[in-house]
N, CA, C and O of each residue as an XYZ file, in Angstrom:
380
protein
N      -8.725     -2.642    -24.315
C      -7.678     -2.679    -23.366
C      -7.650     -1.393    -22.556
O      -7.833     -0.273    -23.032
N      -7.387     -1.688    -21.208
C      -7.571     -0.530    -20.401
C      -5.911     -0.051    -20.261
O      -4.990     -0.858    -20.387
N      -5.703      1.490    -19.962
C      -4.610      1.652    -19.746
C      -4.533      2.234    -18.437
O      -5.464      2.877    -17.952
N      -3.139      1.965    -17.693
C      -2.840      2.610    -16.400
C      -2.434      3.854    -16.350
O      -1.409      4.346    -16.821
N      -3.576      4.507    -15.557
C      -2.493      6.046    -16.127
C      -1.764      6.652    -14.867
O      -2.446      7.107    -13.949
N      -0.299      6.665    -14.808
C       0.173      7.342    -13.801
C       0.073      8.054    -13.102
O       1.284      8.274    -13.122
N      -0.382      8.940    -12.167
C      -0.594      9.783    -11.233
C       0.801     10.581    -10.886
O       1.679      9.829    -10.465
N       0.988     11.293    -10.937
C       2.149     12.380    -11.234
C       1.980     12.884     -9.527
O       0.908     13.206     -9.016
N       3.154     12.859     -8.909
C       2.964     13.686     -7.198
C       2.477     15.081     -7.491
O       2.507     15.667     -8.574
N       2.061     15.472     -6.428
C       2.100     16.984     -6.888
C       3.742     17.652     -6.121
O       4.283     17.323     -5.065
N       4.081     18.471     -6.959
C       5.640     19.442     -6.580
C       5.820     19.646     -5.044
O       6.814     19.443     -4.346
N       4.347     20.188     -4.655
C       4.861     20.368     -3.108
C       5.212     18.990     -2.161
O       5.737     19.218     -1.071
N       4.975     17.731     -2.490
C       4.886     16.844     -2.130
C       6.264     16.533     -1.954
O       6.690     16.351     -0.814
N       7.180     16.430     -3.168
C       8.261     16.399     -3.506
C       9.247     17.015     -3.195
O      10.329     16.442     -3.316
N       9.196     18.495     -2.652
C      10.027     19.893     -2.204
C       9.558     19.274     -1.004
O      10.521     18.650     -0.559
N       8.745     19.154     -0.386
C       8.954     18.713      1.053
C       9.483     17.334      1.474
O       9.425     17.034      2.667
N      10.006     16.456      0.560
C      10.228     15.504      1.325
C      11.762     15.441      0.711
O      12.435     14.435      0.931
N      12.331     16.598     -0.108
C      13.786     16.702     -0.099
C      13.863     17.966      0.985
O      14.948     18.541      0.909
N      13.223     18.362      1.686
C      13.144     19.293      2.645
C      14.069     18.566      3.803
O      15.192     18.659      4.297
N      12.560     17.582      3.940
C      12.870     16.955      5.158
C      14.439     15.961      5.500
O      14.897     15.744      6.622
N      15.078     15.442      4.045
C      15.742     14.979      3.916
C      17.207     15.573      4.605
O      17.960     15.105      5.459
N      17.225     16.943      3.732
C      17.836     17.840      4.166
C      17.993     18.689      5.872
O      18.946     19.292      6.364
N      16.836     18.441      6.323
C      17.122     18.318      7.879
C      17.664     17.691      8.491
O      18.600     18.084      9.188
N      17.258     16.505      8.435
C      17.724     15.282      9.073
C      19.218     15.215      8.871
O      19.809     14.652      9.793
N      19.926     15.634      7.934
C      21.800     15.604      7.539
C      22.004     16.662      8.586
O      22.649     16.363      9.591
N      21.379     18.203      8.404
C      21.820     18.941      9.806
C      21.709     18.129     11.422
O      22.436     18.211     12.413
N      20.824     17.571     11.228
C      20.498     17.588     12.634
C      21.409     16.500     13.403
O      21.682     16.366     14.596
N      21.805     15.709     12.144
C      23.344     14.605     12.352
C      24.280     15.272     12.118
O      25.148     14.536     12.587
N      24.832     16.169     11.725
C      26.362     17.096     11.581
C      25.602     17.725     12.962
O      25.765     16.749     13.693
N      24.883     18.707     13.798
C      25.115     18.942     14.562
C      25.329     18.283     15.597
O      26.208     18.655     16.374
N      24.423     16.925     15.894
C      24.782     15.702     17.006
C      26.070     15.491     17.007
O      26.614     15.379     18.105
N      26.842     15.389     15.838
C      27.884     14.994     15.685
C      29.181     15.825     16.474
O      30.143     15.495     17.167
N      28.562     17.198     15.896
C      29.593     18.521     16.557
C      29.429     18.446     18.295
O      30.369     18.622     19.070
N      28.100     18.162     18.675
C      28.081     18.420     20.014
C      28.919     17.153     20.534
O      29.614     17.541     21.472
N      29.091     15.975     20.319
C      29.512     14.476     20.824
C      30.953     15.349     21.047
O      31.258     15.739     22.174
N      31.955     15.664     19.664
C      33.166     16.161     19.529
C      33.177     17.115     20.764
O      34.060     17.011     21.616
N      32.171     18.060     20.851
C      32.671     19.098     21.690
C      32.744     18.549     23.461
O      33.412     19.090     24.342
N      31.902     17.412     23.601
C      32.139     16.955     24.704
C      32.649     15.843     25.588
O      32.526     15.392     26.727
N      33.628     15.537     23.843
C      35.222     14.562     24.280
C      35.858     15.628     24.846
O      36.095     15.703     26.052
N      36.184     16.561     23.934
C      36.835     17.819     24.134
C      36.488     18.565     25.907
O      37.408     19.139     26.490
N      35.375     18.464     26.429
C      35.311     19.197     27.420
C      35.604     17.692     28.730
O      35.752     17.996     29.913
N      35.632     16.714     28.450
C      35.718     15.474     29.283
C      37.147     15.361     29.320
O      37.599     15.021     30.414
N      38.175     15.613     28.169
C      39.716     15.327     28.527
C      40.043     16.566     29.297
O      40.653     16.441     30.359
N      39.593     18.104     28.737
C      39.809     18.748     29.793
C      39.804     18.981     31.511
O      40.571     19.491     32.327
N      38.609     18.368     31.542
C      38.266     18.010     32.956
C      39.314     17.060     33.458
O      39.875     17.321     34.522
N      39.558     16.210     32.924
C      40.488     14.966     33.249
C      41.730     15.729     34.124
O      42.024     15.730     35.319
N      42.275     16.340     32.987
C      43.395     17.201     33.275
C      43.463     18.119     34.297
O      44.621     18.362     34.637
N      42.431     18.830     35.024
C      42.127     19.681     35.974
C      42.254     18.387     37.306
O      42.609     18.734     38.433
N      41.978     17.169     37.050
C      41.808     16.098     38.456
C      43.426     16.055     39.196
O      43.712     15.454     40.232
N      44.552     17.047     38.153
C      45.943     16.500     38.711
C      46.213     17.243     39.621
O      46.514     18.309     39.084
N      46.323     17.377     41.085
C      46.400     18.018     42.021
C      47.746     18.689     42.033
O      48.711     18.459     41.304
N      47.627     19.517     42.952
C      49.842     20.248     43.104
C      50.271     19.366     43.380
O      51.320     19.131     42.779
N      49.747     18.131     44.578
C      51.337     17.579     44.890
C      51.188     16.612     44.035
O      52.301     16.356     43.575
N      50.398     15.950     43.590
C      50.671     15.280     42.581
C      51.183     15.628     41.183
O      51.415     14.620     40.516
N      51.373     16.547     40.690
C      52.111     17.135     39.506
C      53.126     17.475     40.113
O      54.036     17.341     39.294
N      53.656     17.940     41.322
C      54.817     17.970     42.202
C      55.789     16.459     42.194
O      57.015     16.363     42.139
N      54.570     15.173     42.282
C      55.487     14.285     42.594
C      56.218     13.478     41.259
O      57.228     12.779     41.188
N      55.128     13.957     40.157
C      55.774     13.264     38.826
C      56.873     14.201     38.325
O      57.926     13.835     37.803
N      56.450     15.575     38.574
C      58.225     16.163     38.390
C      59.416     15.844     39.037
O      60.608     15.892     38.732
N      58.539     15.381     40.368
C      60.033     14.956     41.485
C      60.784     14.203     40.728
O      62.006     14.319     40.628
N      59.525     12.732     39.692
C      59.637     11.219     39.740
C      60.530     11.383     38.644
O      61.522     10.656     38.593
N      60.259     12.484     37.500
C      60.662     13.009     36.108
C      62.439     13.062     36.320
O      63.324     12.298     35.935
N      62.467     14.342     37.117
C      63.649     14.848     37.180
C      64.834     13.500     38.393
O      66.018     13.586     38.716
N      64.174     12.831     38.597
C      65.085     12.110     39.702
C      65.465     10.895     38.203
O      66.502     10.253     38.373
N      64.691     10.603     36.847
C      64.838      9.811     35.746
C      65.971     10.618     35.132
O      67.072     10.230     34.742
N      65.427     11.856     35.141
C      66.734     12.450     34.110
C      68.194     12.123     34.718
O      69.188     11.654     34.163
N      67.968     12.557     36.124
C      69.516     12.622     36.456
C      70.096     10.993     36.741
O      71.295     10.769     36.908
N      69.414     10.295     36.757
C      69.564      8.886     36.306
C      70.195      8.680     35.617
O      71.264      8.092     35.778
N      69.702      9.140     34.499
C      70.269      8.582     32.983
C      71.653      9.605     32.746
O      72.424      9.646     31.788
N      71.641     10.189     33.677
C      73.118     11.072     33.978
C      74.519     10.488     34.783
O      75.620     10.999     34.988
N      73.878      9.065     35.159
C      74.401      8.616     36.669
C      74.897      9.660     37.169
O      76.070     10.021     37.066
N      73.764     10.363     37.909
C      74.033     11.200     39.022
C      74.569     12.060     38.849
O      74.076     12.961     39.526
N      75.677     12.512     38.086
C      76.247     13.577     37.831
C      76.369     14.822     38.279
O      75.729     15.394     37.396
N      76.806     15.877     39.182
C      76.437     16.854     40.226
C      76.470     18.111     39.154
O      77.182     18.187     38.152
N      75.444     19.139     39.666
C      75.914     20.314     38.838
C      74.518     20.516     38.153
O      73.984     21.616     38.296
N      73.867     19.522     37.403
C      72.477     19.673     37.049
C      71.282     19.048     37.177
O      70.560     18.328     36.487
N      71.281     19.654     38.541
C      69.966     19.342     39.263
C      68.350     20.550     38.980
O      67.133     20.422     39.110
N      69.149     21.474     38.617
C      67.958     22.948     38.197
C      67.743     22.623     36.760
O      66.687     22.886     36.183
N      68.664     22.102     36.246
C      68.175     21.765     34.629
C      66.981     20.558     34.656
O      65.894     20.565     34.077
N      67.483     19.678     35.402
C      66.695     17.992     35.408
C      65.135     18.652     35.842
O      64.003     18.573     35.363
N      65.701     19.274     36.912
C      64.025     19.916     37.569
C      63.138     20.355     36.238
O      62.197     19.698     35.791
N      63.741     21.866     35.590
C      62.983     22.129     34.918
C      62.879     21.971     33.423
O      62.688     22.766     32.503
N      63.105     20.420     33.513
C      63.042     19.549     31.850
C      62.016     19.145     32.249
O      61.054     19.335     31.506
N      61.765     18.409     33.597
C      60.775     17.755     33.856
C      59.182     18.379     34.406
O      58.184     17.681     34.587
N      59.275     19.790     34.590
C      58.213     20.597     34.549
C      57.426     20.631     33.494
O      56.206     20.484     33.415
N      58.649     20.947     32.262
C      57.986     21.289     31.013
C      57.680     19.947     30.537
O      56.566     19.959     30.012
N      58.304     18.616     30.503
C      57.945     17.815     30.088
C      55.765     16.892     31.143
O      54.671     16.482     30.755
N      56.336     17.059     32.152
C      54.845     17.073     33.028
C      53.900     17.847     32.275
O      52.984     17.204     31.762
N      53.927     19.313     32.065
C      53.333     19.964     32.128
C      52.595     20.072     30.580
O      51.501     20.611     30.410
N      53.292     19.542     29.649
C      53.169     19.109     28.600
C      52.463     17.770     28.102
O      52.198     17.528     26.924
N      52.195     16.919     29.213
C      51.978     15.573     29.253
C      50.463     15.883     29.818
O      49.520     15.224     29.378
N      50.245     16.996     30.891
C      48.682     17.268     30.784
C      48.016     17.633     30.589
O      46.874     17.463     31.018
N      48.542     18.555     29.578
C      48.383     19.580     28.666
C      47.337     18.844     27.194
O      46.406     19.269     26.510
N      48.212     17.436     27.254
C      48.005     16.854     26.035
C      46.333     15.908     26.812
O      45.536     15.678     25.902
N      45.971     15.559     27.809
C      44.824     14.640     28.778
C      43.506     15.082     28.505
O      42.550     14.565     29.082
């Protein structure tokens, strides 16, 4: 009866192909980091597209809601204004 005799890898064979293994996980955590970093630089941009008068007109649109919900009420018109700055300004802050 003949026997099969196993052939054993040699070590370097083995260290290199948990080598290579081990690259390939960096080279996907870094793809990964760069994708993240350029949601991150695409909402920013977004946010730069809001012109003055247009961030002008949603504060107008903001503060003309607040004093709405005031029915009209005279006296705080500098408050309504600048609720609705910070609230705008906060809203593209977040884009």
């Amino acid at each position: 009866m003949k026997r099969k005799t196993v052939k054993k890898k040699p070590a370097a064979k083995t260290a290199a192909k948990k080598k290579a293994a081990v690259k390939k996980k960096v080279v996907k955590k870094a793809a990964s980091k760069k994708k993240a970093a350029k949601k991150r630089t695409v909402k920013k941009a977004v946010a730069r597209k809001v012109g003055d008068q247009e961030r002008y007109e949603m504060i107008q649109r903001h503060a003309y809601f607040l004093a709405e919900a005031r029915n009209f009420e005279p006296g705080h018109e500098l408050e309504d204004w600048i609720e609705a700055e910070r609230f705008v300004d906060e809203m593209l802050r977040k884009m």
